[in-house]
N, CA, C and O atoms as a Tripos MOL2 file, in Angstrom:
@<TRIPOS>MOLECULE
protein
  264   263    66     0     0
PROTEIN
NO_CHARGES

@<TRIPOS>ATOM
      1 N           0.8420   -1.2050    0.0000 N.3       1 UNK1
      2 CA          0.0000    0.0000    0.0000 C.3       1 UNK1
      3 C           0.8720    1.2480    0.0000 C.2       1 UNK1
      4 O           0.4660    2.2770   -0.5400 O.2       1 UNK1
      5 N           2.1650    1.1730    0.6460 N.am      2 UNK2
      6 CA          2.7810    2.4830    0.8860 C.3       2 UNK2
      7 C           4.0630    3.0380   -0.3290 C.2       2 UNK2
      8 O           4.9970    3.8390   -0.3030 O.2       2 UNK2
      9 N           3.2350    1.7290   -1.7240 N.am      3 UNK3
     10 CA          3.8830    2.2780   -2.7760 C.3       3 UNK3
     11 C           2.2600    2.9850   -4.1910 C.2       3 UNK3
     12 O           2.1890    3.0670   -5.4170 O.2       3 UNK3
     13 N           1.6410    3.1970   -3.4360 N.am      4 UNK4
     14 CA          0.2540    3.7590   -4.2580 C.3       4 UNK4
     15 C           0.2260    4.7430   -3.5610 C.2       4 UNK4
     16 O           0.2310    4.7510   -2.3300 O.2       4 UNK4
     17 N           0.1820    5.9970   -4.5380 N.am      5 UNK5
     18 CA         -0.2970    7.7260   -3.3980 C.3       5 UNK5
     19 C          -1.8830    7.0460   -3.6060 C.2       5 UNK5
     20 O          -2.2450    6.0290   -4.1970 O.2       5 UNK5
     21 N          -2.7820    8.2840   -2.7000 N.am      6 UNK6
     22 CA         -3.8400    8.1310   -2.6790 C.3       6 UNK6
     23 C          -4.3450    8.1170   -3.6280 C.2       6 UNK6
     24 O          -5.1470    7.1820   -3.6070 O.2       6 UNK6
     25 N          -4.3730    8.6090   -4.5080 N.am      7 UNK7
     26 CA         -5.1100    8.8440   -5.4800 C.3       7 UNK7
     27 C          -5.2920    7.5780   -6.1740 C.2       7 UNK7
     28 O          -6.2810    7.2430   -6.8260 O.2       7 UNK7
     29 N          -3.9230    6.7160   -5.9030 N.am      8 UNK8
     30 CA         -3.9980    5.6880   -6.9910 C.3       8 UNK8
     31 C          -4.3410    4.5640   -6.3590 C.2       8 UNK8
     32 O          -4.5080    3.4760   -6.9110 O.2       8 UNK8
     33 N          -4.5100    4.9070   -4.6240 N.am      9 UNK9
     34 CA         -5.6220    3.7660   -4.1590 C.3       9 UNK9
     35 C          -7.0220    4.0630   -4.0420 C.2       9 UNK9
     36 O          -7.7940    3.2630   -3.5130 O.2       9 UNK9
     37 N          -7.4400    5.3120   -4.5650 N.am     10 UNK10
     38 CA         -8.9510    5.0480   -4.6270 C.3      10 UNK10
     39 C          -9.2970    4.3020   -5.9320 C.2      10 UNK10
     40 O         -10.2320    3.5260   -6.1240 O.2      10 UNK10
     41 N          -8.1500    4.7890   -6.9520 N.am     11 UNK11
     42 CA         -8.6030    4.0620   -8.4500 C.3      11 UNK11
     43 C          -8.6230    2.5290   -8.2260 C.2      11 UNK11
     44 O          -9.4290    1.6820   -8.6100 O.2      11 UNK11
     45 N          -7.5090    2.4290   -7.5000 N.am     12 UNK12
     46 CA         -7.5410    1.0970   -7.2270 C.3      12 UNK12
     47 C          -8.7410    0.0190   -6.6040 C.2      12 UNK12
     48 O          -8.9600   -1.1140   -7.0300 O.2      12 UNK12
     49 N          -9.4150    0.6800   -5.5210 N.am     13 UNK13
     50 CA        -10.5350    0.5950   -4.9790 C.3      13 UNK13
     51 C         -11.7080    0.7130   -5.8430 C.2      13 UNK13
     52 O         -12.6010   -0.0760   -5.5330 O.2      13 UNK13
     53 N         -11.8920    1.2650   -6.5680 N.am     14 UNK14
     54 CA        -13.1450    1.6280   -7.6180 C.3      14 UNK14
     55 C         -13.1070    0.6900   -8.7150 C.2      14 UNK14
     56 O         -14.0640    0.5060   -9.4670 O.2      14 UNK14
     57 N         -11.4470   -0.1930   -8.8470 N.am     15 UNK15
     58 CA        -11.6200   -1.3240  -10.2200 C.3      15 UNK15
     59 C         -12.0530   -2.1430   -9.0770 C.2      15 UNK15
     60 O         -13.0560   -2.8160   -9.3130 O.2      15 UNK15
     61 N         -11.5840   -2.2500   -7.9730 N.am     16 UNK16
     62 CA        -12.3770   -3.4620   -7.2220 C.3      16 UNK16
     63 C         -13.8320   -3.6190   -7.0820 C.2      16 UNK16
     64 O         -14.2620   -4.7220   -6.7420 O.2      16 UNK16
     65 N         -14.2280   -3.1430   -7.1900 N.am     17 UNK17
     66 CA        -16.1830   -2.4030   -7.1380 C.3      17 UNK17
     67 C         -16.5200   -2.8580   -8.8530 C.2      17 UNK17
     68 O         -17.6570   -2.9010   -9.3240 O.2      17 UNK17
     69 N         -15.2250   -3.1770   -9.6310 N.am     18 UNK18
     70 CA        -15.9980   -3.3290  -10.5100 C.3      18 UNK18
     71 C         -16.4980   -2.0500  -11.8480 C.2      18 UNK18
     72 O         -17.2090   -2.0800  -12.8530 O.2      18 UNK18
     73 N         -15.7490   -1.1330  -11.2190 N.am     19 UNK19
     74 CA        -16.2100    0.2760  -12.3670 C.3      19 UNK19
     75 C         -15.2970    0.4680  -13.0530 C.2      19 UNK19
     76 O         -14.1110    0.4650  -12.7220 O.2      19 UNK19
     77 N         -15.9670    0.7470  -14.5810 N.am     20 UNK20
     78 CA        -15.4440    1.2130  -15.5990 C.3      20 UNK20
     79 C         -14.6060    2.3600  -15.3180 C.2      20 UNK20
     80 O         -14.6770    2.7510  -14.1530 O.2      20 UNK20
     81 N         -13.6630    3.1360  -16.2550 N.am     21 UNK21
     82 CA        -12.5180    3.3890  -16.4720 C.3      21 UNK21
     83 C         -13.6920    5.0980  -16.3030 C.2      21 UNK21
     84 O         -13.5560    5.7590  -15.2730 O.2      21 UNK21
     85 N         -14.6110    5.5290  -17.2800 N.am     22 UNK22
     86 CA        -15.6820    6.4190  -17.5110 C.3      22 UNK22
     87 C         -16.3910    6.7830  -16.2140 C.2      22 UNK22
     88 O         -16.6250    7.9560  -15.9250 O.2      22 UNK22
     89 N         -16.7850    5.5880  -15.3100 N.am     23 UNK23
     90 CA        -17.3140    5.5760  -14.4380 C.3      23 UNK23
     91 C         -16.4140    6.2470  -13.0600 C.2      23 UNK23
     92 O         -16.8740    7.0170  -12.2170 O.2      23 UNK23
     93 N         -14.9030    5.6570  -13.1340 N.am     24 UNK24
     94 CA        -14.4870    6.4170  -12.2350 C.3      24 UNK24
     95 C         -14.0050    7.6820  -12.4050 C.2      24 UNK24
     96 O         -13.9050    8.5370  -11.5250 O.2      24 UNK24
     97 N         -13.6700    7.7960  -13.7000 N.am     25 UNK25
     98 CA        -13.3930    9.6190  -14.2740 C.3      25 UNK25
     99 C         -14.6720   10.4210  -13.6130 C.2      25 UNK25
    100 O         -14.5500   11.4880  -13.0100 O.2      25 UNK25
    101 N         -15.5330    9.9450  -13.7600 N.am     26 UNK26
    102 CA        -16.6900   10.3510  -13.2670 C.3      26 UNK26
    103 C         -16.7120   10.9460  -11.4760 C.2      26 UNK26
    104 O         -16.7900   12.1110  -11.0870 O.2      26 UNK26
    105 N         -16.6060    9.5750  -10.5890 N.am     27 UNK27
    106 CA        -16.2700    9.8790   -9.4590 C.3      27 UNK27
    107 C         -15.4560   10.3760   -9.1140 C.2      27 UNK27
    108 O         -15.5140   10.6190   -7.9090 O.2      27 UNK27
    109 N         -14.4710   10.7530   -9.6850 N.am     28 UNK28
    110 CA        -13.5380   11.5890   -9.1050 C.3      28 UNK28
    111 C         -13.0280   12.5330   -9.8540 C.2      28 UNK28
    112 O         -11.9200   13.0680   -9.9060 O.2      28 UNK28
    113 N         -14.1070   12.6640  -10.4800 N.am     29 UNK29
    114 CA        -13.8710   14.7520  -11.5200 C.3      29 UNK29
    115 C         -12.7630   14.5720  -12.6080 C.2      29 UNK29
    116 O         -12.1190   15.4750  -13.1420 O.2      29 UNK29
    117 N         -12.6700   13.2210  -12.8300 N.am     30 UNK30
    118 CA        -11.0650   13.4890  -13.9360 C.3      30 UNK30
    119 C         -11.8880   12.7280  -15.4320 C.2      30 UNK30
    120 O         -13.0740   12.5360  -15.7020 O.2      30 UNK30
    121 N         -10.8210   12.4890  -16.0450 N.am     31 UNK31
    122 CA        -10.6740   12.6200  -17.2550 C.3      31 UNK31
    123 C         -10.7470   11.0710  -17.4200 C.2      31 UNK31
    124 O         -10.2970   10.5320  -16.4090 O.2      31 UNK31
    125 N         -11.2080   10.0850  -18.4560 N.am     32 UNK32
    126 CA        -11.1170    8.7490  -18.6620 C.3      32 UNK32
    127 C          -9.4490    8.0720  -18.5450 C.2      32 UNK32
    128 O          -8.8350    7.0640  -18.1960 O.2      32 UNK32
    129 N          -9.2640    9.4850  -19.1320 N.am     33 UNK33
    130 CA         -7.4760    9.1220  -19.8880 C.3      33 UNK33
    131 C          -6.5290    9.3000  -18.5270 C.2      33 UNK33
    132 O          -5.5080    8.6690  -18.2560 O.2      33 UNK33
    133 N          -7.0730   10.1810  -17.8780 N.am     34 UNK34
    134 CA         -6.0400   10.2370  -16.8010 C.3      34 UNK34
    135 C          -6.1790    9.0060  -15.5800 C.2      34 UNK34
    136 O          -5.3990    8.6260  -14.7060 O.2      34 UNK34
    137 N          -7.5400    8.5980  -15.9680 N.am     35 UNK35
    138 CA         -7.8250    7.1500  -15.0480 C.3      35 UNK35
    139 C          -6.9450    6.3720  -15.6110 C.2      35 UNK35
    140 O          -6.2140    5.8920  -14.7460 O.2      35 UNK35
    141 N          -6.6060    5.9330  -16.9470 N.am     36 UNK36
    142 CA         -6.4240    5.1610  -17.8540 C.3      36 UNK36
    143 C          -4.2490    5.2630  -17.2610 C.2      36 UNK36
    144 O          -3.4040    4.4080  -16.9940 O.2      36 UNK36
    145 N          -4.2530    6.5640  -17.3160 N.am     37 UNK37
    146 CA         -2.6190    6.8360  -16.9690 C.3      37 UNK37
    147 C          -2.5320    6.2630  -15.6570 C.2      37 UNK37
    148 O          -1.6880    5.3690  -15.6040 O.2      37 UNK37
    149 N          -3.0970    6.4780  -14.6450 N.am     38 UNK38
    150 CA         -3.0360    6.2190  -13.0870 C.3      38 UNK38
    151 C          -3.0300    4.7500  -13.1450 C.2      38 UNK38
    152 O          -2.1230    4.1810  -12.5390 O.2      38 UNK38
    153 N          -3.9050    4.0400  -13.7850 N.am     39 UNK39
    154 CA         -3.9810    2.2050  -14.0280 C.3      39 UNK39
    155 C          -2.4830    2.0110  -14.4860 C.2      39 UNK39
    156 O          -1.8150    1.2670  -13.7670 O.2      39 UNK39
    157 N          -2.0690    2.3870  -15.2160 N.am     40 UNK40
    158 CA         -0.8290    1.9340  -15.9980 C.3      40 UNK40
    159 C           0.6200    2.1590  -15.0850 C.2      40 UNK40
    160 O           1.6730    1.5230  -15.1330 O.2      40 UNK40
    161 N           0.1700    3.4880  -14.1260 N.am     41 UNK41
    162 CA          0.7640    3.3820  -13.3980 C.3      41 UNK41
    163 C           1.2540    2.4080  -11.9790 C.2      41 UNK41
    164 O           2.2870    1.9620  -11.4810 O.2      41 UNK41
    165 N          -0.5380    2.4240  -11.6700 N.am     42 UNK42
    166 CA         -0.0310    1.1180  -10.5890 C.3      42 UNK42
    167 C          -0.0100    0.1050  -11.1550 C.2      42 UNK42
    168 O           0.4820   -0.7550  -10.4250 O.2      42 UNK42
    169 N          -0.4070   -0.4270  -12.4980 N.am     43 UNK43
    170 CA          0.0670   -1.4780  -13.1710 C.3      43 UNK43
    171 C           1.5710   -1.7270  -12.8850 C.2      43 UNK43
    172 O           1.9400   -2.8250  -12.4700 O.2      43 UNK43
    173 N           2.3710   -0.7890  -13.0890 N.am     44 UNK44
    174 CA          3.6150   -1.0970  -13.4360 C.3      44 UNK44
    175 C           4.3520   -0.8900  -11.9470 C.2      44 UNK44
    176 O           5.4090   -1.5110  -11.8310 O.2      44 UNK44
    177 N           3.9130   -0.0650  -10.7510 N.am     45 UNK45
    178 CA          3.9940   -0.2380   -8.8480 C.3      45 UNK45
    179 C           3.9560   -1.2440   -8.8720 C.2      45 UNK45
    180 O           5.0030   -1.7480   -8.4650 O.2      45 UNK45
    181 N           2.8810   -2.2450   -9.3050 N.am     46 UNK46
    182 CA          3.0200   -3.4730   -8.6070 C.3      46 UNK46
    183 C           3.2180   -4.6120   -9.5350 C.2      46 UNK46
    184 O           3.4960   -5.6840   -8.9960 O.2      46 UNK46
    185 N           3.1460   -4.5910  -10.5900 N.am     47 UNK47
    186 CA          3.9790   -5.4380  -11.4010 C.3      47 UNK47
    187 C           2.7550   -6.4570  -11.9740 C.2      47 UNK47
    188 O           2.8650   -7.6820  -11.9300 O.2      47 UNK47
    189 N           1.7280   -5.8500  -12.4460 N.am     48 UNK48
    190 CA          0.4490   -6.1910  -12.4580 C.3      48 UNK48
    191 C           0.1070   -6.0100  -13.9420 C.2      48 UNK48
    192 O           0.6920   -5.1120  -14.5480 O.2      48 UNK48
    193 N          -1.0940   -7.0440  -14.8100 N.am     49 UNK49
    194 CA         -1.3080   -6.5320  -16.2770 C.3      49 UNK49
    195 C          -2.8020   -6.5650  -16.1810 C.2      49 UNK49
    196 O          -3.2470   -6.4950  -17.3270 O.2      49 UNK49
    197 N          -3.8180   -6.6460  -15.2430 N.am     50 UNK50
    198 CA         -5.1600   -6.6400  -15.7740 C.3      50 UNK50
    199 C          -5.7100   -5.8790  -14.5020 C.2      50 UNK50
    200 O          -5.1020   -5.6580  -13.4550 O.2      50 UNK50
    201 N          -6.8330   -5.5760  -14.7940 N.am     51 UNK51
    202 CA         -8.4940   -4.8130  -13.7520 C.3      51 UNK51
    203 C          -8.5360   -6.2620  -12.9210 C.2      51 UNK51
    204 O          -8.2240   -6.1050  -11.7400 O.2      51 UNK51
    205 N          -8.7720   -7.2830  -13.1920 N.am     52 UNK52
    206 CA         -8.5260   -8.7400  -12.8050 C.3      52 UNK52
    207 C          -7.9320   -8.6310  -11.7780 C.2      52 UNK52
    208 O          -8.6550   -8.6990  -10.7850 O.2      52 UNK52
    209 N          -6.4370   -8.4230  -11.5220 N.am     53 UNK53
    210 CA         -4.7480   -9.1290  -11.0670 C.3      53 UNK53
    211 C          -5.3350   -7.8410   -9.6930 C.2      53 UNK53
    212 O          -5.6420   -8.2250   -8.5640 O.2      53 UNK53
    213 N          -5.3860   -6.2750  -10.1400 N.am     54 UNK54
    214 CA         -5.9590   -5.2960   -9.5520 C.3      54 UNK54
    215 C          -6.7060   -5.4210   -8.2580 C.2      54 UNK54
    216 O          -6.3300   -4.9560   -7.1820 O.2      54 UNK54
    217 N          -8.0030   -6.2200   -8.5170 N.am     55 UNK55
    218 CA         -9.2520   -6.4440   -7.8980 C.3      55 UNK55
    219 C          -8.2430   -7.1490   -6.8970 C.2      55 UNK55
    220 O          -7.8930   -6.6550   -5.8250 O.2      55 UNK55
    221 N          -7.8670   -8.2450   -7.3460 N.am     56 UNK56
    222 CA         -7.1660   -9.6780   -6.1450 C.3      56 UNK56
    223 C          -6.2890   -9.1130   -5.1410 C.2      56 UNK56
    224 O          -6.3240   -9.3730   -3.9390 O.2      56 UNK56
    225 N          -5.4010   -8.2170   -5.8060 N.am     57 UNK57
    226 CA         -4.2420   -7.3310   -4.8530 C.3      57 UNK57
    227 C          -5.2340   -6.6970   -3.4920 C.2      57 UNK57
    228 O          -5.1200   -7.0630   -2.3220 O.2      57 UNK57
    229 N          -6.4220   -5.4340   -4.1330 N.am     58 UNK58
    230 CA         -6.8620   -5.0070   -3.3990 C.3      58 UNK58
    231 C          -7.6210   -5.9140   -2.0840 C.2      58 UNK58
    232 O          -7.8540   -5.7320   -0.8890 O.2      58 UNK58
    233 N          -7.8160   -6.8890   -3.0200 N.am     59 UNK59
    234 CA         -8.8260   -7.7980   -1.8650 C.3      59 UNK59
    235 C          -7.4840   -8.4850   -0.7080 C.2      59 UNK59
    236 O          -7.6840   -8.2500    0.4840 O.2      59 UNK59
    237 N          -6.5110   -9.0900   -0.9770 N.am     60 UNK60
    238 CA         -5.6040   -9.9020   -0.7460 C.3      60 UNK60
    239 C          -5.1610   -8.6030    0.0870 C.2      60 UNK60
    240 O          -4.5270   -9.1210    1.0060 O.2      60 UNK60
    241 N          -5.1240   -7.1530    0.3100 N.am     61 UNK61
    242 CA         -4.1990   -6.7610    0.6120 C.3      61 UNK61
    243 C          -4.8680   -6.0270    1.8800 C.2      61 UNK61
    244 O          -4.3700   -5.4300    2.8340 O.2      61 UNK61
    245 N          -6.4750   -6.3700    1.4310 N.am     62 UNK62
    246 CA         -7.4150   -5.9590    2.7290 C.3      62 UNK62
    247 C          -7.4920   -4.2650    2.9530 C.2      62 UNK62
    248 O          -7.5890   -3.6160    3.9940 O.2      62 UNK62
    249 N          -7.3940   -3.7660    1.3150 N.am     63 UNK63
    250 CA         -7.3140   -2.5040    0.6050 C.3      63 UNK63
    251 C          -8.7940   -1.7230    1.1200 C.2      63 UNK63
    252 O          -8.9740   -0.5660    1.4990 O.2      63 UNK63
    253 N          -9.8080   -2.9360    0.9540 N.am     64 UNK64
    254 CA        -11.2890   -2.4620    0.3810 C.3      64 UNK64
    255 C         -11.8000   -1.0110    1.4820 C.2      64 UNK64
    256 O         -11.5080   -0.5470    2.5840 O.2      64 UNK64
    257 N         -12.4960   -0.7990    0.6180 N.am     65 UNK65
    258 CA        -12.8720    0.5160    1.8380 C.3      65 UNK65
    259 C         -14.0560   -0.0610    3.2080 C.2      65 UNK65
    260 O         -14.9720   -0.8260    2.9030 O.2      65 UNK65
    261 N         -13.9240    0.2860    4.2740 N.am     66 UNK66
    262 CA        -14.6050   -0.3140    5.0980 C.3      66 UNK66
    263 C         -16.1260    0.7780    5.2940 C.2      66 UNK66
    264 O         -17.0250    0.4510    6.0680 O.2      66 UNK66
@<TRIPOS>BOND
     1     1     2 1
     2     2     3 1
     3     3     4 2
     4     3     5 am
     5     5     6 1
     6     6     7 1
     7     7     8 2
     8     7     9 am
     9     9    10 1
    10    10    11 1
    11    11    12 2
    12    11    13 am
    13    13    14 1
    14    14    15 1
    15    15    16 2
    16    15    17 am
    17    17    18 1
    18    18    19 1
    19    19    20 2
    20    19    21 am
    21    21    22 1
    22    22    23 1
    23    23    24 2
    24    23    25 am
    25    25    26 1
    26    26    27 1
    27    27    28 2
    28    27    29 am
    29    29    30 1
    30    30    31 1
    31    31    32 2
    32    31    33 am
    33    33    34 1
    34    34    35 1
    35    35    36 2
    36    35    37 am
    37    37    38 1
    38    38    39 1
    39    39    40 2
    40    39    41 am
    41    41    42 1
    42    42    43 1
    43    43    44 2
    44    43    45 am
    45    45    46 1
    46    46    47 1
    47    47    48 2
    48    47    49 am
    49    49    50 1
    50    50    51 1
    51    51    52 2
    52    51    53 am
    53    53    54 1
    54    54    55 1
    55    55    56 2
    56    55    57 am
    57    57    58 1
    58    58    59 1
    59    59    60 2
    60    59    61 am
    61    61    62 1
    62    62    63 1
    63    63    64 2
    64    63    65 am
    65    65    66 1
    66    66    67 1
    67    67    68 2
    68    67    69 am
    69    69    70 1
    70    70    71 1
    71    71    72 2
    72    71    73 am
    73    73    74 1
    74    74    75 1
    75    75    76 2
    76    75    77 am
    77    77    78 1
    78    78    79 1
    79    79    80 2
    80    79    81 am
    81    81    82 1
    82    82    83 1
    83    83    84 2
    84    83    85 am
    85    85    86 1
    86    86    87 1
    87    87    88 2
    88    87    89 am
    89    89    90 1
    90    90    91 1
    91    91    92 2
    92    91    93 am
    93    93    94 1
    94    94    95 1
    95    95    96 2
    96    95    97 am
    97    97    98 1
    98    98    99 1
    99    99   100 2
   100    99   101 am
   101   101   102 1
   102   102   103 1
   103   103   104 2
   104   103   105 am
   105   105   106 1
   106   106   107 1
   107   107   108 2
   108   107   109 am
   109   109   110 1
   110   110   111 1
   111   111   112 2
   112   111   113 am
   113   113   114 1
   114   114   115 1
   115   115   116 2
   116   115   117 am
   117   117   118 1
   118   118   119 1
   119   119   120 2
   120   119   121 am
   121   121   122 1
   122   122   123 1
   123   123   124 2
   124   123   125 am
   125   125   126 1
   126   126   127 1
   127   127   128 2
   128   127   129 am
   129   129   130 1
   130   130   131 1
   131   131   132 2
   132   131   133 am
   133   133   134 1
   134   134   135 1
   135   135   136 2
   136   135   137 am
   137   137   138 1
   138   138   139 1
   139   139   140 2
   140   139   141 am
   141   141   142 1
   142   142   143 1
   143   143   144 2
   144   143   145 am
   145   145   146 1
   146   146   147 1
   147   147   148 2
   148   147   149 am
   149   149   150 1
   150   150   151 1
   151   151   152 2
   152   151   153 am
   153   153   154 1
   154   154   155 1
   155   155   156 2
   156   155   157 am
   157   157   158 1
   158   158   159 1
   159   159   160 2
   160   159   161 am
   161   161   162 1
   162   162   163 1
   163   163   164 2
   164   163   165 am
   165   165   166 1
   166   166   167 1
   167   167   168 2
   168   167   169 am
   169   169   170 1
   170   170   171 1
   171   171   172 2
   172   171   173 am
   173   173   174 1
   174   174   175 1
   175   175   176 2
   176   175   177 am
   177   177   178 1
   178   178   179 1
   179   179   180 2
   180   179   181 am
   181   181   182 1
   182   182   183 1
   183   183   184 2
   184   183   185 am
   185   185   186 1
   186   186   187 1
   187   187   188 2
   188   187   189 am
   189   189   190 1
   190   190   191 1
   191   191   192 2
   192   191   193 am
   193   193   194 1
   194   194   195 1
   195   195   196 2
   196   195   197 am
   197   197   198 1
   198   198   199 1
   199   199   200 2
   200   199   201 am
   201   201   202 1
   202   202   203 1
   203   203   204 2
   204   203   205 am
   205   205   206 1
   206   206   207 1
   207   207   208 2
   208   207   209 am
   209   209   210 1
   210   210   211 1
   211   211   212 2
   212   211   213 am
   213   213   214 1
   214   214   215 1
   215   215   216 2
   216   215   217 am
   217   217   218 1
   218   218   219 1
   219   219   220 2
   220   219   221 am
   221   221   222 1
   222   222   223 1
   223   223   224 2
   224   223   225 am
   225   225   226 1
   226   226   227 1
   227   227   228 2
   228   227   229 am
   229   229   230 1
   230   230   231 1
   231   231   232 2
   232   231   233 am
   233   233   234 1
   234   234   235 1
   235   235   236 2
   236   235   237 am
   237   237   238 1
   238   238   239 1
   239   239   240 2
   240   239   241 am
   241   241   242 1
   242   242   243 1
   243   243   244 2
   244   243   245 am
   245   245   246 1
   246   246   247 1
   247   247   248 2
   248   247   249 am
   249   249   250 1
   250   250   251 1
   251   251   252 2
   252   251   253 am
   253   253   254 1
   254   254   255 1
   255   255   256 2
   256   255   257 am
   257   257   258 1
   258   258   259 1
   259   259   260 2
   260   259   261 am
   261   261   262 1
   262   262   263 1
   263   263   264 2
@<TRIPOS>SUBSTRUCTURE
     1 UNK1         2 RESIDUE 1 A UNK
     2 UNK2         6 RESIDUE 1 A UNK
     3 UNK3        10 RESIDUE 1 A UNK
     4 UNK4        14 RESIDUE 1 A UNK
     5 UNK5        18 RESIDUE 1 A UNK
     6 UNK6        22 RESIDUE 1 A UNK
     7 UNK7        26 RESIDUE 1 A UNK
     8 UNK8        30 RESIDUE 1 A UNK
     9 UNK9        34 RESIDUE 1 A UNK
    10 UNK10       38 RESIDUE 1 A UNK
    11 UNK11       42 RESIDUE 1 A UNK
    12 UNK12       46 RESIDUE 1 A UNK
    13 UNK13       50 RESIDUE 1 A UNK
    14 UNK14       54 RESIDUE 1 A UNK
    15 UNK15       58 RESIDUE 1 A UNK
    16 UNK16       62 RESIDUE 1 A UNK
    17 UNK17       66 RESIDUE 1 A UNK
    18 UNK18       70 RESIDUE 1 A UNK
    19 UNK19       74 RESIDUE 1 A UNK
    20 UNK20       78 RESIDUE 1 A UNK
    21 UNK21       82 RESIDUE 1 A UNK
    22 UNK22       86 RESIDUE 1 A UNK
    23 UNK23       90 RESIDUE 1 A UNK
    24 UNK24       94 RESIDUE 1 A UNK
    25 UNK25       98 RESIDUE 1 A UNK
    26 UNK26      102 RESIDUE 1 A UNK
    27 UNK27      106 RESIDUE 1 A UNK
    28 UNK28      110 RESIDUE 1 A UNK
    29 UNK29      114 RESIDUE 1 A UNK
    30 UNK30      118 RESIDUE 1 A UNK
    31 UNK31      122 RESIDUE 1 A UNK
    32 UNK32      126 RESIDUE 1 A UNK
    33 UNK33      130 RESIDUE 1 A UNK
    34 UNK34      134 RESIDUE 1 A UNK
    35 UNK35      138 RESIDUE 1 A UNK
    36 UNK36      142 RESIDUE 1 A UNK
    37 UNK37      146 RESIDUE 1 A UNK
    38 UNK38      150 RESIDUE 1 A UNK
    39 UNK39      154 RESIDUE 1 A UNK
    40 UNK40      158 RESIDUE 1 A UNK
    41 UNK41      162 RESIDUE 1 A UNK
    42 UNK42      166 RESIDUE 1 A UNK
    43 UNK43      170 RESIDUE 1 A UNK
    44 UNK44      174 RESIDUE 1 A UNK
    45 UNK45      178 RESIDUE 1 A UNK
    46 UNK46      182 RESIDUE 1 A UNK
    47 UNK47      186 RESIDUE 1 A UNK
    48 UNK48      190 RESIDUE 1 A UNK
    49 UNK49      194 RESIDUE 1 A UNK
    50 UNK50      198 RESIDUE 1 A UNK
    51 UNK51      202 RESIDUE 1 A UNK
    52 UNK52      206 RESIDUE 1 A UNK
    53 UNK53      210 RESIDUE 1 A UNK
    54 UNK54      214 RESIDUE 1 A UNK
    55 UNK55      218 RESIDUE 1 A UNK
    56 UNK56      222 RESIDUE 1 A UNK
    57 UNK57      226 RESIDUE 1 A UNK
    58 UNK58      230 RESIDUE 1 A UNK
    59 UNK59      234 RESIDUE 1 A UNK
    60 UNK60      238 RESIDUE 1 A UNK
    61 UNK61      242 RESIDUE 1 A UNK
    62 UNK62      246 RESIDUE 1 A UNK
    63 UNK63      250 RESIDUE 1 A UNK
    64 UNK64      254 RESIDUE 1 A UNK
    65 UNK65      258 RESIDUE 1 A UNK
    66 UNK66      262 RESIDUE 1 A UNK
């Protein structure tokens, strides 16, 4: 966790829920594309290639929001 700023654990949190890329640009006032940059980013923090691999980390890592 203490290699994701916040920002890139709420995105992270919101693929766990299951929401589109649109959907979280949405929740959090940004841009599809800049969701799309932030994924690629913690893609590559944690050494990760899918929304899939994402979801499991967050769950496994006991990420989820309470």
């Amino acid at each position: 966790e203490g290699e994701l700023s916040s920002r890139e654990l709420q995105i992270a949190r919101l693929v766990e829920e299951r929401k589109s890329n649109k959907a979280i640009a949405r929740t959090l006032s940004n841009s599809p594309r800049t969701v799309s940059t932030h994924l690629s980013n913690i893609y590559q923090k944690l050494g990760i290639s899918s929304r899939g691999e994402l979801a499991d980390y967050v769950r496994a890592e006991g990420l989820t929001e309470v």
